[in-house]
C-alpha positions in Angstrom: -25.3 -3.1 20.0 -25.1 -4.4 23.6 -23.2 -2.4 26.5 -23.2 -3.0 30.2 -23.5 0.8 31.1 -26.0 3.0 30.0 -23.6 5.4 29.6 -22.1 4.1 27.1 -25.1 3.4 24.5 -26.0 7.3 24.8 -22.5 8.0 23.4 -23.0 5.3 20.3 -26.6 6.7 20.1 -25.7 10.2 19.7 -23.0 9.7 16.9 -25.5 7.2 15.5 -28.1 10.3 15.2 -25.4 12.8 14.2 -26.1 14.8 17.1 -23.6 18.1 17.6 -21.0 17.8 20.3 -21.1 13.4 19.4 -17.7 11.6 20.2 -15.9 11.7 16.5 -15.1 8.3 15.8 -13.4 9.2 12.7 -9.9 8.5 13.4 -10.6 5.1 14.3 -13.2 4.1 11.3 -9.7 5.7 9.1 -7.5 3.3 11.1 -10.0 0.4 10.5 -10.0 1.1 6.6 -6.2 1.7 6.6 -6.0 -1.6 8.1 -8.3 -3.1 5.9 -6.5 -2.0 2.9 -9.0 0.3 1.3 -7.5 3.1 -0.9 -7.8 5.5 -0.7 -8.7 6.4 3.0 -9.7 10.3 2.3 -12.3 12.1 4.4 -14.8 10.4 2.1 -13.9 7.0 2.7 -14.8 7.5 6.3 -17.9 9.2 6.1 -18.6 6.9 3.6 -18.0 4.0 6.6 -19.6 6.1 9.0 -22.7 6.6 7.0 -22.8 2.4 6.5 -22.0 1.4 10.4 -24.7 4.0 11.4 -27.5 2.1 8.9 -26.5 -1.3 10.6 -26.9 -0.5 14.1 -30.6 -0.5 14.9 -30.8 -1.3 18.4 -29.3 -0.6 21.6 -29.5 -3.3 24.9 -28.4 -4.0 28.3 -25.8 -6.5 28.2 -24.4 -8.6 30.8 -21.5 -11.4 29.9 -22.7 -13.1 33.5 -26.4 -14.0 32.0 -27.3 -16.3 29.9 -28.5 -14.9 27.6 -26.1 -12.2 27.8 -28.7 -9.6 25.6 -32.7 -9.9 27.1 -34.4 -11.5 24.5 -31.5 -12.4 22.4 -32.1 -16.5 20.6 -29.5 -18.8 21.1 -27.7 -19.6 17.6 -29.1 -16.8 15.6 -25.8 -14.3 15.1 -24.4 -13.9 11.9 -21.3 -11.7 14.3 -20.6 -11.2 17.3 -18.0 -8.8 18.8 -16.8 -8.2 22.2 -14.6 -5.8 22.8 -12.4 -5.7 26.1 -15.2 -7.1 27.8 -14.7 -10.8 28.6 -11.4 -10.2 30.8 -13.0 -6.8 32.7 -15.0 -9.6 35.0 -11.6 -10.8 37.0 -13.4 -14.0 38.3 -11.5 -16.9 36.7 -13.6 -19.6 37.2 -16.4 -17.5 35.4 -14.4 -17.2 32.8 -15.5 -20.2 30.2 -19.1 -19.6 31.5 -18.8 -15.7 30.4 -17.2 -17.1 26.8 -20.0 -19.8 26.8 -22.6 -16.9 27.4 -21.6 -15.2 24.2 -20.8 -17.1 21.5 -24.0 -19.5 22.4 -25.6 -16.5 20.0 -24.0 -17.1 17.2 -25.6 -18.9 14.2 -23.3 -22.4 12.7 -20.7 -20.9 10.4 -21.2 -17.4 12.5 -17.9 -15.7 13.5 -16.6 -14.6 16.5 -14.3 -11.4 17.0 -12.9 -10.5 20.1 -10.1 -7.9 21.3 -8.7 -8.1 24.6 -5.8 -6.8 26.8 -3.3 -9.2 26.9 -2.2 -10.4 30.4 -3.5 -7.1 32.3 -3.8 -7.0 36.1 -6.0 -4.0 36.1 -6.8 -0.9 34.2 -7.0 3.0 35.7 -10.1 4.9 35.1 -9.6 8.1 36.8 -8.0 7.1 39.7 -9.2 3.8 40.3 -7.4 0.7 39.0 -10.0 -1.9 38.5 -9.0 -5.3 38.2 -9.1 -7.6 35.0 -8.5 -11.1 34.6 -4.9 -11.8 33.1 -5.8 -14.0 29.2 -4.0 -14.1 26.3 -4.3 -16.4 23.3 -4.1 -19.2 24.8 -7.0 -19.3 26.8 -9.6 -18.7 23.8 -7.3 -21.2 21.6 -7.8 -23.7 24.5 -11.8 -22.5 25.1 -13.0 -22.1 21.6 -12.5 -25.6 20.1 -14.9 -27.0 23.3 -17.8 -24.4 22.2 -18.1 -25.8 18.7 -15.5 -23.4 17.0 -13.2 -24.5 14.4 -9.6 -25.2 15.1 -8.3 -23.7 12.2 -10.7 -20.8 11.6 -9.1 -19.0 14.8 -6.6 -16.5 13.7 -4.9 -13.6 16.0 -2.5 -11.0 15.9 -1.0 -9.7 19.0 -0.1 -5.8 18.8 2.4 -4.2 21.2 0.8 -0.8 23.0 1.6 2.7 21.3 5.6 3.1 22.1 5.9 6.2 24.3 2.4 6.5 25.8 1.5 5.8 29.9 -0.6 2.3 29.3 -1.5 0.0 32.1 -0.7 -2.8 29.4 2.1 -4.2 26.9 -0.1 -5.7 24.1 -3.7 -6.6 23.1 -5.0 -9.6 20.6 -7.3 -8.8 17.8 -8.7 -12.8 17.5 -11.6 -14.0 15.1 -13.1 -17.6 14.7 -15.7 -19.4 12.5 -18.4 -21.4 14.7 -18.5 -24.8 12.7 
């Protein structure tokens, strides 16, 4: 498990060690195995998850989508996964951009797979109140990227999902993409 801020890791390491007070991630390990199709998705089923997630993760870096290699120590082609969550469009340098993509999945293994989630053509996103700004992707640009990194055409899939009707969001839609590294 890699993450830029410090901050962050301590919040994954608590709930990793089950310590009181930790961030519940509950809701969203029982939205992952709705959408996953497991049945049925009872308080067991998620600590059942929980219990498995927290056995897999077994280290905590610094990680930085501008160095190559984005995790210290990290061997080029050696992932079996890798994930990046809103991370790759929260550096709003465009001409960086293919280097930050090259960055990361240069760790994954032949036949690894890539999974991303991103905002979909954001500006900017408030924390606080402080917008910070966020380069504007969609699909495209990772169906145009991935096939020059040694990805397989047609192992990319996506799905774009609209925002939660109703709720204040600095965004209309996110994509949920995965790809196969031939």
């Amino acid at each position: 498990m890699a993450d830029y801020l410090p901050a962050n890791l301590r919040v994954i390491g608590d709930w990793v060690a089950a310590r009181p007070g930790c961030f519940d991630w509950g809701p969203y390990v029982q939205a992952t195995l709705e959408l996953e199709g497991v049945a049925p998705v009872d308080a067991a089923a998620v600590e059942a998850r929980e219990r498995e997630v927290r056995a897999k993760l077994r280290g905590f870096f610094h990680g930085d989508l501008t160095a190559d290699p984005p995790v210290p120590g990290a061997s080029p082609a050696s992932y079996d996964v890798v994930m990046s969550n809103y991370c790759l469009e929260a550096i709003p340098e465009a001409d960086r951009f293919e280097e930050r993509v090259a960055n990361v999945v240069a760790l994954l293994r032949p036949g690894g797979r890539l999974v991303v989630q991103f905002t979909r053509d954001m500006a900017s996103y408030p924390v606080g109140a402080v917008d910070f700004p966020v380069l504007q992707v969609t699909e495209d640009d990772f169906l145009r990227l991935l096939p020059r990194h040694g990805f397989d055409v047609a192992s990319i899939e996506y799905e774009v999902v609209g925002a939660e009707p109703g709720l204040d969001r600095s965004y209309a839609s996110f994509v949920m993409l995965g790809a196969t590294k031939a």
